[in-house]
N, C-alpha and C positions, 0 to 999 in steps of 0.2 A: 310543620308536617302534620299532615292528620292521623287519627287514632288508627284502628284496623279495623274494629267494626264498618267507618266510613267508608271504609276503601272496597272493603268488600260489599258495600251496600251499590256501589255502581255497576257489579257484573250482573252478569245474567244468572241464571240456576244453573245453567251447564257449566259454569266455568267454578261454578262454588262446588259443583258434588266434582270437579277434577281435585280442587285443592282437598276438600275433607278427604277423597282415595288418597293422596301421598302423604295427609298426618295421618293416618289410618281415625278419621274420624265418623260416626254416624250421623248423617243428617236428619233431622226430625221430617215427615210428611209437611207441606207447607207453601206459602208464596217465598221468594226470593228474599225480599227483609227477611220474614222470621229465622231463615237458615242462614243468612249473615250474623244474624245477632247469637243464633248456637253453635255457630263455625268460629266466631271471634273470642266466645268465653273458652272453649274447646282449645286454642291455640295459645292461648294468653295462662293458660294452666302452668305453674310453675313444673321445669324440666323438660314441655313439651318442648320447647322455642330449642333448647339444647340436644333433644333427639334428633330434631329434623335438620338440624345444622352439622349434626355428625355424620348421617347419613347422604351429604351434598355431592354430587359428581366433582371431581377436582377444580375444571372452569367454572362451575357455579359458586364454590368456596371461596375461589381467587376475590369474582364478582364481590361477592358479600363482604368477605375482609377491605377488599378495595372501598365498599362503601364506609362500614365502622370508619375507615381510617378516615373517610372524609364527610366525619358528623352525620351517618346517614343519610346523604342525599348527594345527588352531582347531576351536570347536565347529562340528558340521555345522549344528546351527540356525544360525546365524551364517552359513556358507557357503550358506546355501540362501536367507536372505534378501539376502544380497549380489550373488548368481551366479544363482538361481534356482534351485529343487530338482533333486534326484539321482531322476532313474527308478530305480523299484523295481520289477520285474516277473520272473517266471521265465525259463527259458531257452524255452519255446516263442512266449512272446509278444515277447522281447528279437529272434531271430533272425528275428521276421516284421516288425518296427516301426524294427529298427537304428537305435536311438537316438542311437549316437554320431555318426552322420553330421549330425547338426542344428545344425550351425556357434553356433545360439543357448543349445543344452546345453552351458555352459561346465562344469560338474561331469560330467555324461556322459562329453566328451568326455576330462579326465583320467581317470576312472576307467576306461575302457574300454584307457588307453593304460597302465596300470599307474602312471599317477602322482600317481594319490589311489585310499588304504586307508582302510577304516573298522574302529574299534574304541572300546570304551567304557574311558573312564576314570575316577577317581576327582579330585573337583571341591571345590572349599570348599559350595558347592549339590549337592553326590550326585551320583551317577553319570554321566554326560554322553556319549554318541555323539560322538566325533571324526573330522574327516577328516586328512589326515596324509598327508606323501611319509615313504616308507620309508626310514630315514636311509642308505643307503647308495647309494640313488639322488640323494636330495636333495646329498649330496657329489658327484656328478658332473652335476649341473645347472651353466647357466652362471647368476651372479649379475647380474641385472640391474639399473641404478643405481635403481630405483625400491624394489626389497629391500634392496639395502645402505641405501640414506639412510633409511629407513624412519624418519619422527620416532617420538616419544613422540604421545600421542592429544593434537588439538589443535597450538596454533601460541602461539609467541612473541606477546606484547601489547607495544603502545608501553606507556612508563614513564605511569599514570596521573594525572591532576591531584589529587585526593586521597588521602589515603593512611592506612590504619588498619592502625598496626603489631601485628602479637603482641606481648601483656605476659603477667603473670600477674595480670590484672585477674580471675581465676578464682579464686587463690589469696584475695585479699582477698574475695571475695563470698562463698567458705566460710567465713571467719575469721568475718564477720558474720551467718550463717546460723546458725552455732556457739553465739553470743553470742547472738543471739534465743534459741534453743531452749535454752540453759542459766539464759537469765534465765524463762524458760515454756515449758518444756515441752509434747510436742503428742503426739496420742494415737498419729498417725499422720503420712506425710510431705504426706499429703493437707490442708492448712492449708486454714483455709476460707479464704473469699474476702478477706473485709476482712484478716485479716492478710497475706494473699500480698500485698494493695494496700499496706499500709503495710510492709513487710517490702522490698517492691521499691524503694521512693521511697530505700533506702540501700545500694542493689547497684548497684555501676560497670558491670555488663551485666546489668540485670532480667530480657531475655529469656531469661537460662541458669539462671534461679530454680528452673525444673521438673527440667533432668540435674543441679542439684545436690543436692536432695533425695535425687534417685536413685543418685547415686554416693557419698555420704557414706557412707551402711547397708553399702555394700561395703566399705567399706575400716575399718569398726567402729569410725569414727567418731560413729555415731549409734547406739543401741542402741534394743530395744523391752523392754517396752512401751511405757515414757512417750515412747520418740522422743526422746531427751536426749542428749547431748554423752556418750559414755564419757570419765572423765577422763582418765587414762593415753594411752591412742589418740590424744587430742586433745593433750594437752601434747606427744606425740614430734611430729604432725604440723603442730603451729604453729612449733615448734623448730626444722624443715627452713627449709635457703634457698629464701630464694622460688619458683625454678628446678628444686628437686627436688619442694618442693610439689608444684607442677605438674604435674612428671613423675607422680608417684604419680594426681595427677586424670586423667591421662591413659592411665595403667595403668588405672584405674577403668572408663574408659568401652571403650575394647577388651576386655575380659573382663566387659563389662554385659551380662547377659541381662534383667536388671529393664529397662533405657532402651531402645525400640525405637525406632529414627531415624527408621524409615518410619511407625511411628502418633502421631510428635510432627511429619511433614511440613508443612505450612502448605498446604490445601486440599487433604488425602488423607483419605478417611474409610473406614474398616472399614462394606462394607453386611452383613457376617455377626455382626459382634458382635466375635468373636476376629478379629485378625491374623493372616495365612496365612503369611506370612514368616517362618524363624528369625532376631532381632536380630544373633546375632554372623558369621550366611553373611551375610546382606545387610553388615555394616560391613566383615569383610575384604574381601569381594569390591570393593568399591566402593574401598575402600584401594587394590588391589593394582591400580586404573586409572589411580592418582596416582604409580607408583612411579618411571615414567621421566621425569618430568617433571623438567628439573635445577635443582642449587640454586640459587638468587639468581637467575632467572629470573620476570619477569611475566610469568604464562601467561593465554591468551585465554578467558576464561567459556564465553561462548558458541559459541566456536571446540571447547574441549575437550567441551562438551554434544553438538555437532554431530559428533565424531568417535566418540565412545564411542556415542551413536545408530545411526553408522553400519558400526563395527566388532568393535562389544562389546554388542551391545544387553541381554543375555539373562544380562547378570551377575550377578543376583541371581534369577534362576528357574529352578531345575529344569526339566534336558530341554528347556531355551528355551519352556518354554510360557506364551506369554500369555492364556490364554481362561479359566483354571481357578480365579484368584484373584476371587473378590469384591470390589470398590473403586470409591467412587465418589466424583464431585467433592463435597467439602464443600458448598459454597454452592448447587451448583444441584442434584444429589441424582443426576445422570446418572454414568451405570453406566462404569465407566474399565478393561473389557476389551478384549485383542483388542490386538495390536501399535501400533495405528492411534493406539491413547492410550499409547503409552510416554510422550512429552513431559507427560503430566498426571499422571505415577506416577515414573517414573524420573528423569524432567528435571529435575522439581521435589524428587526426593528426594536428589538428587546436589550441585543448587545448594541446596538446605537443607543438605546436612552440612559443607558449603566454608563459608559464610555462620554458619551454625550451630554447632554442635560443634567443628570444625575450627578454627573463630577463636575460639570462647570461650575456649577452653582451650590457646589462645598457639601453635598449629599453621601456620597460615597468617596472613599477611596479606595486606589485602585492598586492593584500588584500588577507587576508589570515583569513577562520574563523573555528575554529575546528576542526585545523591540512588543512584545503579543499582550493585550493583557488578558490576565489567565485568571484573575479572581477582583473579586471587590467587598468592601466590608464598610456597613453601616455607620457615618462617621456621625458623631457628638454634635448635639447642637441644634440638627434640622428639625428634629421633631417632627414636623407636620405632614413631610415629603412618604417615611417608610414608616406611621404608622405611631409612631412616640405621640403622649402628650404633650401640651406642652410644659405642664409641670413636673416633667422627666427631663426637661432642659437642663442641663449643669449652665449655671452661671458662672461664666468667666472673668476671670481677675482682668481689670484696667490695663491695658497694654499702657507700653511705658510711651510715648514721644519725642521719638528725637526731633528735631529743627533742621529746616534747611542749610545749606550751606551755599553762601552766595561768593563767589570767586571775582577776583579785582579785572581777570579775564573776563567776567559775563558770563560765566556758566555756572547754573541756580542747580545744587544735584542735591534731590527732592528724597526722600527714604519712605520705603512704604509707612512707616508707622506714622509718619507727616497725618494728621488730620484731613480727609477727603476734602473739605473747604476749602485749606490751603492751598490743596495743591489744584485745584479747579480755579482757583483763583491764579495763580503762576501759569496755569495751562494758557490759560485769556490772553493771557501780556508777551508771552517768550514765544520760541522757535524752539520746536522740538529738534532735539537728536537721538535719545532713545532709552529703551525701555527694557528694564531688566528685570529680575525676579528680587533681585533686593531691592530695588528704587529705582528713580528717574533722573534724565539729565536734561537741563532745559539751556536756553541762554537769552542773553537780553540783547538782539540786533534790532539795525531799522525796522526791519520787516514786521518784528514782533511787537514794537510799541507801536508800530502803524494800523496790524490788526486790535491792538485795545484801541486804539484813537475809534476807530470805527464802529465799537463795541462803547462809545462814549464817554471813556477813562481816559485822561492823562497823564502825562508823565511821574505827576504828582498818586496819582492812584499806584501806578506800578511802584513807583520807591516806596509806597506805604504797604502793598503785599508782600514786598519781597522782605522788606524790615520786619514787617509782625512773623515772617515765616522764618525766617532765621534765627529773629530774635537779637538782632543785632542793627547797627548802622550801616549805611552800605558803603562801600568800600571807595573812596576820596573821589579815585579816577574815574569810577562808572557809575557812581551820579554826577561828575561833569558831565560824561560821557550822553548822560540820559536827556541834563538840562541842556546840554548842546544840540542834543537831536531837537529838542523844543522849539529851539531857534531856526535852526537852520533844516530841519526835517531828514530829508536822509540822505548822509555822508557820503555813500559808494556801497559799489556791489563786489562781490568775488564772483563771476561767474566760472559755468563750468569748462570754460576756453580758458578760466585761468589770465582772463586781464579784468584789471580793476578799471572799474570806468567810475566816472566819478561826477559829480552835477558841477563840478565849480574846480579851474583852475588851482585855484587859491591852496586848495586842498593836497594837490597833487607837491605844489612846495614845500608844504608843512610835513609832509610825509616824507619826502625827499630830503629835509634841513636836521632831522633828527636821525643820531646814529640809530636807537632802538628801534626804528621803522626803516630805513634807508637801505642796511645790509639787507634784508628780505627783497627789495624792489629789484625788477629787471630795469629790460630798454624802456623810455618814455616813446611810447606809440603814437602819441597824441598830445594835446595839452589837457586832455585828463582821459588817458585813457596810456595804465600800466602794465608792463607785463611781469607773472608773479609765476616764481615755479611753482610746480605741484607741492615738493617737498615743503617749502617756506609760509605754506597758507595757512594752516595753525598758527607756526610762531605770530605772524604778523595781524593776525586777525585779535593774539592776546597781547601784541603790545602794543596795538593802535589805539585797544581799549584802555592801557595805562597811561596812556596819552588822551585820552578822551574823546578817541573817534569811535565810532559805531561803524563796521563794515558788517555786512550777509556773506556766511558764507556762501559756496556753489552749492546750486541744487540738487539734491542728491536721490535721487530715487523718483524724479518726478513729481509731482501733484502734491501737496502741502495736505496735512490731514482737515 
């Protein structure tokens, strides 16, 4: 900020003998400098700066306390929707209209008294008009308790009844995005529909499906064309502790210009086509509203919506203008300019990135009451996301590792604490079935060593992932079971009609000749081709494998991730 003499060295003479009449000061006979420079020692007098601040109309005092509270300065957009606008008019219509005398012109009035300067600054959004006390007046102002206690935006929340902590539930849903695209490859991150539907059913947060697409490519974990897993990238980045994983996801998305927050908002739509926003002004700017809010503190949702509304409205627009961007509500197709709609663009784009982005990726946690969530509080560890060094990082103790568990049935049930490698490496080889907040369930069918064979692993590779991942031998019957499928490739299906059809007669005996498979079989349909109830497709699917067959189950939800 500049001094006061500067500020008054850019008016005219008329506007300097207005301010020396309201500090009741004499100006010397002279050019315009020299009565700046005896206007600014005159005002800079200790006790004056406190006269004239006692003497303030009530909206001018608000003004002024508003500024202290925010280090002397803020954008004038901002100041003009809080206080009301700054008359702008020349010296012939200012000395017929005397604006400052209007008790309701709380900006007039400081500006008139020398204690609000305008000047343009440089903004994370371009260039910006500010209003601003001249720092050296601003030191001799008196601090009023409403400036010093000035909170953070927003207020303290009671501790919520539910509670959804940050993890690295981001890291795991990479792991297995990884794991799909290296078992098939996609042309593009744009997946179509049915696999994003079956690709989701084993992501601990589905809804982060779309910013992981997007932040993989950055960080050259996914390469193009085919959209595949780079291997190298991918071995360093499964290798990281969980926690730095993370961190790295989170480097991702602060330096995404591919991920725009505001065109993934939930009920914001682009009515031009292109987004008017730059991605990385809009995520600082919105950052740097979170930055005072302190740690281990439940901060209030709707409390911090209503105060960044009302203090900070214009943080993501250029010059504060709301009239110029095209945006309209999703659902009803109405036009979302004009200040009037901030709470349908900002409101929503603020409580999306806290909900959103912010909790995926292990930044916040949230409270959560009656399904709503009502507060969120700066979770340990991000550092870099709200504002922490990173030598404020607590370092966490070594999670402990459990090991897989491989079943004589074929089902490999994976624990999160599993090492990311491992289990990326299981993902490669098995058939998923699913995905749970404590760990994963996989299993070993045709299907699944057919997708490694393709991926250029055999048999021999999958008994060596599953053995180092358990930490055990594998279990008699389902490495015959494996070395069978070697041979003879694949055994049968369980489709979803519920008949097992089968490549080879032969099979259809053997299944038939033993009691542990034979109770389960219906009528022979065919000479290979059985009919299975519904109920019996588990049991038989886990004793074909103690027997050393490989069956698929039916497919269940469509499209394979």
């Amino acid at each position: 900020m500049q001094p006061l003499r500067r500020t008054l060295e850019d008016h005219d003479l008329g506007h300097l003998r207005i301010v020396a009449e309201l500090w009741e000061v004499d100006l010397p006979a002279g050019p315009a400098r020299q009565a700046a420079a005896a206007l600014s020692h005159s005002m800079l007098t200790p006790g004056a700066a406190t006269e004239i601040a006692a003497s303030l109309p009530p909206a001018a005092d608000a003004a002024l306390t508003y500024l202290q509270a925010h280090g002397g300065r803020a954008p004038l957009a901002d100041l003009a929707r809080a206080f009301g606008p700054l008359s702008r008019m020349g010296p012939g219509r200012r000395d017929r209209e005397k604006p400052w005398r209007d008790p309701k012109a709380a900006l007039d009035a400081l500006y008139f008294r020398g204690l609000l300067a305008l000047a343009f600054a440089d903004t994370p959004i371009g260039p910006q008009e500010f209003g601003f006390i001249p720092h050296d007046l601003l030191a001799r102002l008196p601090s009023s308790a409403a400036a010093l206690d000035a909170p953070p935006l927003g207020r303290v929340a009671p501790d919520p009844g539910e509670v959804r902590l940050a993890g690295t539930e981001a890291v795991d849903d990479a792991t297995t995005i990884l794991a799909a695209l290296r078992r098939r490859p996609s042309r593009s991150e744009d997946l179509p529909a049915a696999r994003r539907s079956a690709l989701s059913r084993f992501l601990l947060q589905p809804a982060s499906l779309e910013l992981l697409l997007r932040l993989l490519p950055e960080r050259a974990l996914l390469r193009r064309p085919q959209f595949r897993p780079d291997p190298e990238a991918t071995r360093q980045f499964l290798e990281l502790p969980p926690a730095r994983a993370r961190r790295r996801l989170v480097s991702a998305w602060l330096e995404s210009r591919a991920w725009n927050d505001l065109a993934h908002t939930p009920g914001v739509a682009s009515g031009a086509g292109a987004w008017p926003n730059d991605p990385l002004v809009t995520r600082s700017a919105a950052l740097l509203l979170l930055e005072d809010i302190p740690n281990g503190v439940w901060w209030d949702l709707a409390a911090f919506l209503e105060a960044v509304h009302a203090e900070s409205p214009a943080f993501q627009r250029p010059a504060g203008d709301f009239d110029s961007w095209y945006l309209q509500d999703q659902a009803t197709g109405r036009t979302l300019s004009g200040f009037e709609n901030w709470l349908w663009v900002e409101g929503r784009l603020l409580r999306f990135l806290i909900e959103g982005p912010l909790a995926w990726l292990g930044a916040v946690d949230l409270g959560v009451e009656g399904g709503t969530v009502v507060a969120f509080r700066r979770a340990q560890g991000v550092g870099i996301v709200l504002g922490e060094s990173a030598a404020e990082e607590p370092q966490a103790p070594a999670a402990v590792s459990e090991t897989a568990n491989v079943d004589p049935d074929g089902f490999v049930r994976v624990p999160r604490s599993l090492p990311s490698a491992q289990r990326y490496q299981i993902a490669r080889v098995t058939t998923w079935v699913q995905a749970a907040p404590d760990g994963y369930v996989y299993r070993v069918t045709p299907s699944g060593l057919g997708s490694a064979k393709t991926q250029g692993l055999t048999p021999a590779h999958v008994r060596a992932i599953l053995e180092h991942a358990s930490g055990k031998s594998m279990p008699p019957g389902l490495a015959a079971a494996i070395a069978r499928w070697q041979r003879r490739l694949d055994e049968g299906r369980i489709e979803s009609t519920f008949l097992m059809r089968l490549n080879d007669a032969r099979v259809v005996r053997e299944l038939k000749s033993h009691r542990a498979t034979a109770r389960y079989l219906g009528d022979v349909v065919g000479p290979t081709v059985i009919a299975v109830r519904p109920r019996d497709v588990e049991a038989l699917l886990a004793a074909a494998a103690h027997l050393g067959l490989l069956l698929d189950p039916p497919e269940v939800g469509g499209e394979s991730p």
